[in-house]
N, C-alpha and C positions, 0 to 999 in steps of 0.2 A: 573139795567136794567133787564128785565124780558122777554127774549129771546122766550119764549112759546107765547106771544102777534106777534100778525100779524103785519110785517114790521118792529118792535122791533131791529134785527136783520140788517136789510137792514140802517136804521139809523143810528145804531153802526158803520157798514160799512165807511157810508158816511160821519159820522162827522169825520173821520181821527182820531179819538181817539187811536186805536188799534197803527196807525202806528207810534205818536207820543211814545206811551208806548215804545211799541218793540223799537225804534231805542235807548232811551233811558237806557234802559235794558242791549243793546247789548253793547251801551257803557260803562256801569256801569261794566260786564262780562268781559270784553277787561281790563278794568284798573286794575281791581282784578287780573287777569292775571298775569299781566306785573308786578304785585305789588309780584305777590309768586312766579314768575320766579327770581326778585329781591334781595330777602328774601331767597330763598335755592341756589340760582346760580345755576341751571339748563340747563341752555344753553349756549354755551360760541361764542361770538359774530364771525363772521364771515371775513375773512380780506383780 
């Protein structure tokens, strides 16, 4: 995509593409997490 073209942008928008990515990501971000909080025991569970 070539964001410098007129509406370019606005299309990006509206296909929902971006939001698809990001929530994807954030879940990807969140399991890596939970996977090296796992792996060093970092935080010891609540009770």
């Amino acid at each position: 995509m070539d964001f410098s073209k007129p509406g370019e942008y606005q299309r990006f928008l509206e296909s929902g593409i971006w939001k698809d990515r990001c929530e994807k990501y954030v879940e990807f971000m969140i399991e890596r997490l939970y996977e090296i909080e796992a792996d060093r025991g970092l935080f010891v569970a609540a009770s």
